[in-house]
C-alpha positions in Angstrom: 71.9 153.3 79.4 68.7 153.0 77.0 69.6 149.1 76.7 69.7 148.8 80.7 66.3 150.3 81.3 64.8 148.4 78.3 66.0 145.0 79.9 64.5 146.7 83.7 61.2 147.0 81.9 60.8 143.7 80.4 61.9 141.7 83.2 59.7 144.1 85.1 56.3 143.4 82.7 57.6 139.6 82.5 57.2 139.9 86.3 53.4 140.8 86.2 52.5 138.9 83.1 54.0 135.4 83.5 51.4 134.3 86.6 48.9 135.4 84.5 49.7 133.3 81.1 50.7 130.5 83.2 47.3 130.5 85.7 45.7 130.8 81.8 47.7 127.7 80.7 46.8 125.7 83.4 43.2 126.4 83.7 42.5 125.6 79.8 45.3 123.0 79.3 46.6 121.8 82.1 45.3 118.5 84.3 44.6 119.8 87.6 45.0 115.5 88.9 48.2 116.3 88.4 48.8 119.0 91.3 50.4 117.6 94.4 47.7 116.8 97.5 48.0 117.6 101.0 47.3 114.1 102.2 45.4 114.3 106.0 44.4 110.4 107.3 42.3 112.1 110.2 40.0 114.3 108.4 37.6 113.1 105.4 35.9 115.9 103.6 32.8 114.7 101.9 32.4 115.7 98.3 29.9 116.1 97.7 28.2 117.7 101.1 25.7 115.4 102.4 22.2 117.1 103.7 21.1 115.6 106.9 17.7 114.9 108.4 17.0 117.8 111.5 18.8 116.3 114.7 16.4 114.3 117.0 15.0 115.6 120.2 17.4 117.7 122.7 19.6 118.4 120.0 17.5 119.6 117.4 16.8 123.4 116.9 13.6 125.1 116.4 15.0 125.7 112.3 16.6 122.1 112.2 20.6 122.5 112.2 20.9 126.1 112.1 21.7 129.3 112.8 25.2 127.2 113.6 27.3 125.0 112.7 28.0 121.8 114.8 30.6 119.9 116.1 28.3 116.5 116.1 29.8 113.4 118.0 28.0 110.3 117.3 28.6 106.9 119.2 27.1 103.8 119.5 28.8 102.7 122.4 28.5 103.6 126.1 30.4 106.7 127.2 33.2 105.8 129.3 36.3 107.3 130.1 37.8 107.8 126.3 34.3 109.3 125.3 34.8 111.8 128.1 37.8 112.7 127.2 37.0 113.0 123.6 34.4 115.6 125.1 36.3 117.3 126.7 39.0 117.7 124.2 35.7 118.8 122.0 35.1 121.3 124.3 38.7 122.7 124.3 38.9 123.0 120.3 35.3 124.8 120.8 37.0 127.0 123.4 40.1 127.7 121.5 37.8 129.1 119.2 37.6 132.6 120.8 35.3 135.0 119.5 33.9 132.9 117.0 32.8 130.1 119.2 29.2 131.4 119.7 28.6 130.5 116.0 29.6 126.7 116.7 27.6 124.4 118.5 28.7 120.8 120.3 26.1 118.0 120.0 26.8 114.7 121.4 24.5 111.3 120.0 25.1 108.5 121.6 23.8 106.3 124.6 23.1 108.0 127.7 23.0 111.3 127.1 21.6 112.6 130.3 25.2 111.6 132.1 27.1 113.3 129.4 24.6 116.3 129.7 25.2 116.4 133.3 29.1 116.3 133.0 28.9 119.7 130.7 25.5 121.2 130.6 26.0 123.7 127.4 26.4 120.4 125.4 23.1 119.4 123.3 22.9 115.8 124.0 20.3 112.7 122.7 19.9 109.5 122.4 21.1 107.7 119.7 19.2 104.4 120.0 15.5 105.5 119.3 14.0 105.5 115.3 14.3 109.1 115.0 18.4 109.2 114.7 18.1 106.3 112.3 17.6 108.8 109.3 20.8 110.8 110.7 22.5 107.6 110.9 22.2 106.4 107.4 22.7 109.7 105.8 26.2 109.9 108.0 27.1 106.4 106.6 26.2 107.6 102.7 28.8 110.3 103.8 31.0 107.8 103.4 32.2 107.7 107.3 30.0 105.7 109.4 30.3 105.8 113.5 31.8 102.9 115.0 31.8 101.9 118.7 34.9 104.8 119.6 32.0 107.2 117.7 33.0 110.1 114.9 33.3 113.9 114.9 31.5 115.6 112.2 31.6 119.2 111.2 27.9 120.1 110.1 27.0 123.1 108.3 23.9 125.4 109.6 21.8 124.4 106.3 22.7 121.0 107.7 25.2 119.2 105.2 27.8 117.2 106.3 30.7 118.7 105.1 33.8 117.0 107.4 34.8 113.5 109.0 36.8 113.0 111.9 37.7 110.2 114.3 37.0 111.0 117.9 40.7 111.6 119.0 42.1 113.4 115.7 44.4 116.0 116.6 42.8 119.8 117.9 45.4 121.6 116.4 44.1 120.6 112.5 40.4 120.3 114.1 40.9 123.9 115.3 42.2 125.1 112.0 39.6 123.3 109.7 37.1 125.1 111.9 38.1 128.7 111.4 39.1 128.2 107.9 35.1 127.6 107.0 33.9 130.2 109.7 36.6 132.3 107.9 35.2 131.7 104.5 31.7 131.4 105.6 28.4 133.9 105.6 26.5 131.6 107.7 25.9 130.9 110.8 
């Protein structure tokens, strides 16, 4: 019997010390390249975060980006019926955010934004074509993902650094999940 409980208390103790000697092993010896990646072609995180100029005009906040974050959609092209719908499908994923959508902000940049304004009202919209967006452009293109003619989605943080890329119809599901993973994690805004 004395054999039995020795074996129950070392497989017991090997239980609780073997994640610990192997989380050691790995974080002094091991090559952390080598750990499989959860490959995602719609979102680009940008490492490192990029700080942005204060959004122009109608956009911009008294304290630049904050006391949110911001869903940001940025086109160059006219808004027709894919960039409403891209809207709207913004809207939805801020919706689907519940409780936690009063710390998230949409702002749209793009041409005509007094049409998109007047098609949903609680979205911050400007123009994208006069000098003070082209600050906000280049820092979004040193981010690495520049705004074509279909336009991008970033996620902005409330000190204002870009943190994620998205194109304008990547799917709400992961959108809505990458959004309450940082509000999860986050102290601000």
């Amino acid at each position: 019997m004395n054999g039995r409980i020795r074996i129950e208390v070392l497989l017991i103790a090997l239980a609780c010390f073997a994640p610990v000697v192997a989380a050691y092993l790995l974080y002094y010896y091991g090559d952390l390249n080598e750990l499989p990646h959860t490959q995602n072609d719609e979102r680009q995180l940008v490492s490192p975060a990029v700080p942005l100029p204060a959004p122009p005009g109608a956009a911009a906040a008294e304290a630049g980006w904050g006391p949110k974050w911001s869903l940001l959609y940025v086109r160059r092209s006219p808004c027709g019926d894919p960039c409403r719908a891209h809207l709207v499908r913004l809207a939805q994923v801020h919706a689907a955010l519940g409780r936690d959508q009063n710390r998230v902000r949409r702002v749209y940049l793009g041409p005509d934004p007094d049409a998109v304004r007047s098609l949903d009202p609680t979205l911050a919209a400007d123009s994208v074509s006069d000098s003070s967006t082209d600050a906000l452009l280049e820092a979004l293109e040193a981010g690495g993902s520049a705004a074509d003619g279909d336009g991008r989605v970033y996620v902005v943080d409330p000190h204002g650094n870009l943190v994620l890329g998205y194109p304008p119809d990547a799917e709400q599901r992961g959108l809505l999940e990458d959004l309450e993973r940082l509000l999860d994690v986050s102290r601000i805004g």
